[in-house]
N, C-alpha and C positions, 0 to 999 in steps of 0.2 A: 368850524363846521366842515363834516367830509362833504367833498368834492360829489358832483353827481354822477361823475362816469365812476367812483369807487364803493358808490353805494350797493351793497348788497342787494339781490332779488326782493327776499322776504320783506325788508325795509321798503323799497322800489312800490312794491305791492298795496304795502301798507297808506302808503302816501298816496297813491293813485283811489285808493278807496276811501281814503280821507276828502282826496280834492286837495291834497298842500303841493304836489306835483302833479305835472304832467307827460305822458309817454312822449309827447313831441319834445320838450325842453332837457326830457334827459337823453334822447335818442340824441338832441343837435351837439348836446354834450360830449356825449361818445363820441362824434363823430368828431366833434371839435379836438377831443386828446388824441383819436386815433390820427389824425392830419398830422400833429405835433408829433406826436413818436415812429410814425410807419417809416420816413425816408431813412430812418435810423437803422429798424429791425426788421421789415420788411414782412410780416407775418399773415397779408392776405391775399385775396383771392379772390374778385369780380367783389370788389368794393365799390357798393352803390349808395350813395347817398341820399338819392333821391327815391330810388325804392325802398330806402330804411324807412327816408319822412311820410312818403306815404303806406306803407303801415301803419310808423305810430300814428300818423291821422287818424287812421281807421279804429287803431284802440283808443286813441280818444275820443274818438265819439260815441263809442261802445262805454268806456266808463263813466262822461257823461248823461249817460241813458243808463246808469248800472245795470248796465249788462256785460259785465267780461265774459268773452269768447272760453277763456278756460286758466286754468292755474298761471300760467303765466303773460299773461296779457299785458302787453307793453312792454315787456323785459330786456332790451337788448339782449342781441347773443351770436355765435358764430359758430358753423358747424365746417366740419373737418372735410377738407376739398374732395375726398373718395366717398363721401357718403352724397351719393347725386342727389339733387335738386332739379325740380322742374324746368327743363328748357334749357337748362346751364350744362356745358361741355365738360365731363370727368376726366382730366388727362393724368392722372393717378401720378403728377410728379416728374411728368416726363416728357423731352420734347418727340419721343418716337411713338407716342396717341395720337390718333387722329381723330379730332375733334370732332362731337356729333353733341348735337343736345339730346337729355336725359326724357326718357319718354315718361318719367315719374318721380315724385321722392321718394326716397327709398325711405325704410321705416322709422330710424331717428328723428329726418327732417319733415317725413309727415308729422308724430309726432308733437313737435317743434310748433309748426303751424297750425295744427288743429287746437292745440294749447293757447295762440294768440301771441307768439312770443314774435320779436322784432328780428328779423335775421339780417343784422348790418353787413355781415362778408362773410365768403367762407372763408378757411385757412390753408396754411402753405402744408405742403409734404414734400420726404423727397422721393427720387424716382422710384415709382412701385411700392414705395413705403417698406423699404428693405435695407436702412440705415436709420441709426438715431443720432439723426444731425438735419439740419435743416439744408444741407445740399442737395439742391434740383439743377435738371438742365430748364424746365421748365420754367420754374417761380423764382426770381432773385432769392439769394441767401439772404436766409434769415438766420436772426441773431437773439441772441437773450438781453433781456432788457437790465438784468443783475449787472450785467458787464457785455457792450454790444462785442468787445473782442472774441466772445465766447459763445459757442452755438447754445441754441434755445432743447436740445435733444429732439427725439424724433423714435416713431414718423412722425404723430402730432407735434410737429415742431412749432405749427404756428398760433398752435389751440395752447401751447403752452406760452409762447410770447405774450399771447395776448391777454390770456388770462393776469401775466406778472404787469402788463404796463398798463392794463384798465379797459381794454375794450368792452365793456361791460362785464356785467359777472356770470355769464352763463355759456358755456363752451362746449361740445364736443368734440371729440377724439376718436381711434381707434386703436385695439390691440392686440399683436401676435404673439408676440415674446417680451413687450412691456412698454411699445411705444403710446403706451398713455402715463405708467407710471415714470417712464427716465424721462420725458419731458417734466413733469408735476415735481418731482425731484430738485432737476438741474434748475428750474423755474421759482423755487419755491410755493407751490399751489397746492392742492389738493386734488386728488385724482379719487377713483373707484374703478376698477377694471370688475367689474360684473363675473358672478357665474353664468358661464356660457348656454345660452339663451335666454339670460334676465333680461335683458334688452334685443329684442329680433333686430337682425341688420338683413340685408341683402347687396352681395351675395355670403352667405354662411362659409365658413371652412373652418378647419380643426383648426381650434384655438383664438378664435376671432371673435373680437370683442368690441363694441361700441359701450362710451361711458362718456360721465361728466367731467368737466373741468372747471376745476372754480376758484373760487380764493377759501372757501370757508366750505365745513362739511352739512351747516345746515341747508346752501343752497343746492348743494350735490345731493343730498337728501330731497327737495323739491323737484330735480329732475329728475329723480328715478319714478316718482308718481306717476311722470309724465311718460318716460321714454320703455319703461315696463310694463305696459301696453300691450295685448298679442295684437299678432301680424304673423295671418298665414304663409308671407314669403320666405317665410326663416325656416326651413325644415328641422333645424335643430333647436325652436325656441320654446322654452318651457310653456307647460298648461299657466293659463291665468289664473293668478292669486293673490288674493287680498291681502297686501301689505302693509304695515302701518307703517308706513315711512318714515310720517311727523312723528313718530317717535322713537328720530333720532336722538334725542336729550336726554339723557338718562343722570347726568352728571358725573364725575368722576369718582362718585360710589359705582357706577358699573364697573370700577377693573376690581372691586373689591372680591376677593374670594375665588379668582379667577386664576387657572395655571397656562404661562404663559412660555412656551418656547425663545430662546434668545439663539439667532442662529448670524452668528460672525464671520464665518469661512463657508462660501457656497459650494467648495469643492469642486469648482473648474474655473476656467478664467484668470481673468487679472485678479493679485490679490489686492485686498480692502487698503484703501489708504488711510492715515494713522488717524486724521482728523474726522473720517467718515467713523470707522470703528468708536474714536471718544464719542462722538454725537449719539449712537445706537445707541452704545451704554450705557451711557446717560439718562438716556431717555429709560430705558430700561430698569435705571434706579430710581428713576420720579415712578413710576407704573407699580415699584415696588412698596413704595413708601405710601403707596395709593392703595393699598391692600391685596397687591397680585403676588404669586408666586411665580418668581422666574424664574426659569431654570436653564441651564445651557445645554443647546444641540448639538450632536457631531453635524459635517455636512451628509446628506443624501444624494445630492449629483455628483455625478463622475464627471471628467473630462470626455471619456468615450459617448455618454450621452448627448452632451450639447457637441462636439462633434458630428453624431449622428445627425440629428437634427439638423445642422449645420448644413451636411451634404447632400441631406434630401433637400431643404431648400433650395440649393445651387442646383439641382437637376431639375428640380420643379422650373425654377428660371430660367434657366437654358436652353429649358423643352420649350418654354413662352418666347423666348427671343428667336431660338432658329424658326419659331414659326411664320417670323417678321420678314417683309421684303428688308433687305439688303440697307438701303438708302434709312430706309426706319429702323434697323438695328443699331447700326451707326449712331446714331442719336442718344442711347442710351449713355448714362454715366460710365467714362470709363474704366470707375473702378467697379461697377454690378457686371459690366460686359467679365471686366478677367474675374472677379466672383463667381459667376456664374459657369461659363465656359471650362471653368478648373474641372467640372463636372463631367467633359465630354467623353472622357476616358473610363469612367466609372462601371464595372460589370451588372448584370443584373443582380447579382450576387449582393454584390458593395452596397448597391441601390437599398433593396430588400431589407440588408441587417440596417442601413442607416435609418431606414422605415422603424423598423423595429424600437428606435430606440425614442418615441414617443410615448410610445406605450410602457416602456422601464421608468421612463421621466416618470409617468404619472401613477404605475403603482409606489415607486418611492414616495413621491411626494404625499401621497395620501399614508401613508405607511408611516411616516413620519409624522407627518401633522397630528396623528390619530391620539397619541399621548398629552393633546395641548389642545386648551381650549381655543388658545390663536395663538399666533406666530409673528417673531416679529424680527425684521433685519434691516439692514443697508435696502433700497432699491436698485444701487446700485456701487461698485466696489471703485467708481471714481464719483467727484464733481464733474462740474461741466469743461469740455476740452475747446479747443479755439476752433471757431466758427468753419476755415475752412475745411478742417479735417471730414472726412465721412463718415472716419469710427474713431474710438479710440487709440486706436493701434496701428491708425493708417496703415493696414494689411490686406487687402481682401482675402487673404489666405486664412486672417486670423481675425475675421469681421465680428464674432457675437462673443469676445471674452467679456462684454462687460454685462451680459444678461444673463446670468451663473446664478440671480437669486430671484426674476420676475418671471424667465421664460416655465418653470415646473407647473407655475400657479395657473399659467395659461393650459396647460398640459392637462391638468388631472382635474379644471373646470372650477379651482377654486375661486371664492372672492378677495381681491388684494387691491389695496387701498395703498398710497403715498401720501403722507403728510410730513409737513415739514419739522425737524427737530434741530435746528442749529444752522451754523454759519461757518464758513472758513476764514481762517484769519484775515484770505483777503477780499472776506464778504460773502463767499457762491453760496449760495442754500444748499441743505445737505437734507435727502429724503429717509423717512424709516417708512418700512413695508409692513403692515399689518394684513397678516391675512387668517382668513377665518375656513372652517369646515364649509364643504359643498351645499352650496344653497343662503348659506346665512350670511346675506348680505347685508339687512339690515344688524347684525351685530357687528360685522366689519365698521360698519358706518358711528354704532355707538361706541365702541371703542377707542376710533379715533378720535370721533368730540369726545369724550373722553380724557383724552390727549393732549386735545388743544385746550382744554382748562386746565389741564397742570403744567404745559409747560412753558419757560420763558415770554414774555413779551417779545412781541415778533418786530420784526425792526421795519420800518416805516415802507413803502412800497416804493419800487424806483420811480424817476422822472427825466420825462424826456432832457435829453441835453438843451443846452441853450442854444437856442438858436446863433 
């Protein structure tokens, strides 16, 4: 019998409208694995127990009166520590915020609420959510549940933990260059990084994405019902539009007749390690055997582009930290402080073309994507690296070599999805990125299930150590 903190939403649901469960029993559930795993991976953030149970009280007495509040009524779930919450302090990862409660929820975790869902914690990030690794000065390092020696990716580093070791099944994340997919990745989970404004956040910037995190793509599919929503605070969020979400199942007659880009070399960054490359392929040749047409792409980014990018971020950063008293600068992670600062020298000149080169990101990407019905790669050209590192590459010089295949898709508004296709020999989960034309989210979504019916049986979920 699965376990009740591993049960799926949809199933969760099911039961609940049955009367065979209830939101209180699985709520003490979660709460019961989260106890067991947290001192481990450390993945949250204002963990209340007793404002979990009293929710699920409230939905249970809503489903014994059949009346659910909304699609997810009861569901355990956890939202990503930078999407504010009423009355709860956003310190975005870091110990140089000063803490202030949020005068609203902002529009995921409205959402969330207005839907009936159980918000048991929020999640860790790290400072300013400008690394994918779970180092904060703020939140204990967090860790992956695959192997705790190993960070869980980032920034949703802890929406990614948590989704791997069971904190129920419903998570958010956010993302600028792919920290929703290299968690879902390094985590084994599933991800959906949205076209930019499928889901309204506040506050909006180029390239800023709130999504789900889950285990499976049918309930990532249930949250987009929910979290697709308009919300005037998003000035970038798309007009509302009737989606059909639930019909994410198409089976894996969907890749039938479909031409499908195969892109192995991102063209900047670290190159692809050997086991990630076999896993794509792989995957690539079940997709084929499924009635797609693959086909193989050159890369479209340059080194100079994610560069770019690279260096307007650091001046962006920089601009935000000299704005800091002194004492609160300090504070910040020492490797974002010399990231950042590398920037101080830069002409307006420098500034300008590295500006420029968002804008190259995204006519490439779309330029390329245009001959494929989807696209599909590495999400990322490692596995998961050991917890305390920051990046990859422990460089702040050389911080984003390993988002050479997520950061475009944020760029040119595409939808990109991580699901899981394999393992390394010594276990990590290895993600493929499916990404789809502008707007077609929900084809991002059936392709993937898709996916996960042809490929491999997935190897059992971790479990907390023994005490």
């Amino acid at each position: 019998m699965t376990a009740l903190h591993d049960l799926p939403a949809h199933e969760l649901l099911a039961a609940y409208r049955q009367r065979t469960l209830s939101p209180v029993e699985v709520t003490q559930a979660v709460l019961a694995h989260i106890e067991r795993w947290e001192p481990h991976i450390k993945a949250t953030y204002l963990l209340r127990p007793e404002a979990a149970l009293e929710q699920a009280r409230a939905s249970e007495a809503r489903w014994l009166r059949g009346e659910p509040k909304g699609l997810l009524d009861g569901v355990p779930s956890t939202i990503k520590e930078n999407i504010a919450t009423q009355g709860d302090p956003t310190p975005l990862g870091t110990a140089a915020v000063e803490l202030a409660p949020a005068a609203a929820d902002a529009p995921p975790a409205a959402r969330m609420r207005e839907a009936g869902a159980v918000v048991v914690a929020k999640t860790t990030m790290p400072d300013y959510g400008m690394l994918s690794s779970g180092l904060s000065t703020f939140h204990p390092l967090s860790r992956n549940p695959w192997d705790v020696s190993k960070g869980p990716g980032g920034s949703s580093a802890g929406g990614g933990a948590a989704a791997a070791a069971g904190y129920g099944p419903l998570h958010i994340g956010t993302d600028i260059g792919g920290s929703l997919r290299l968690p879902a990745s390094w985590c084994g989970i599933f991800s959906l990084k949205p076209s930019l404004g499928r889901i309204p956040i506040d506050p909006p910037y180029t390239g800023r994405a709130a999504g789900p995190m889950t285990r499976t793509v049918a309930d990532a599919a249930l949250m987009m019902q929910v979290l697709s929503q308009p919300d005037a605070r998003d000035s970038m969020s798309l007009p509302a539009q009737d989606i059909a979400w639930s019909q994410f199942n198409k089976g894996a007659e969907r890749l039938r007749g479909l031409r499908i880009g195969v892109l192995l070399d991102a063209g900047c960054g670290l190159p692809v390690e050997p086991e990630v490359k076999a896993a794509v392929e792989h995957a690539a040749r079940l997709m084929e055997a499924a009635g797609a047409t693959i086909v193989p792409m050159q890369p479209f980014m340059t080194q100079a582009m994610l560069d770019g990018m690279d260096h307007f971020w650091r001046m962006r950063s920089h601009t935000d930290l000299q704005a800091l008293p002194a004492a609160r600068r300090d504070k910040v992670l020492p490797y974002i402080r010399t990231w950042a600062d590398s920037a101080a020298g830069l002409s307006g000149a420098e500034v300008f073309n590295a500006s420029q080169q968002f804008h190259l990101t995204r006519v490439a990407a779309v330029k390329a994507c245009s001959a494929f019905d989807y696209v599909i790669s590495p999400v990322a050209p490692n596995v998961a690296f050991q917890a305390e590192l920051p990046s990859p590459t422990n460089d702040p010089l050389r911080p984003l070599e390993h988002i050479g295949f997520t950061v475009p898709f944020n760029m040119s508004e595409q939808p990109a999805a991580s699901v899981n296709c394999g393992y390394t020999r010594a276990g990590l989960p290895i993600g493929l990125q499916i990404a789809g034309a502008r707007f077609d989210d929900l084809g991002v979504l059936q392709v993937a299930h898709a996916f996960e019916l042809i490929r491999e049986p997935q190897r059992a979920w971790p479990q907390p150590p023994a005490a």
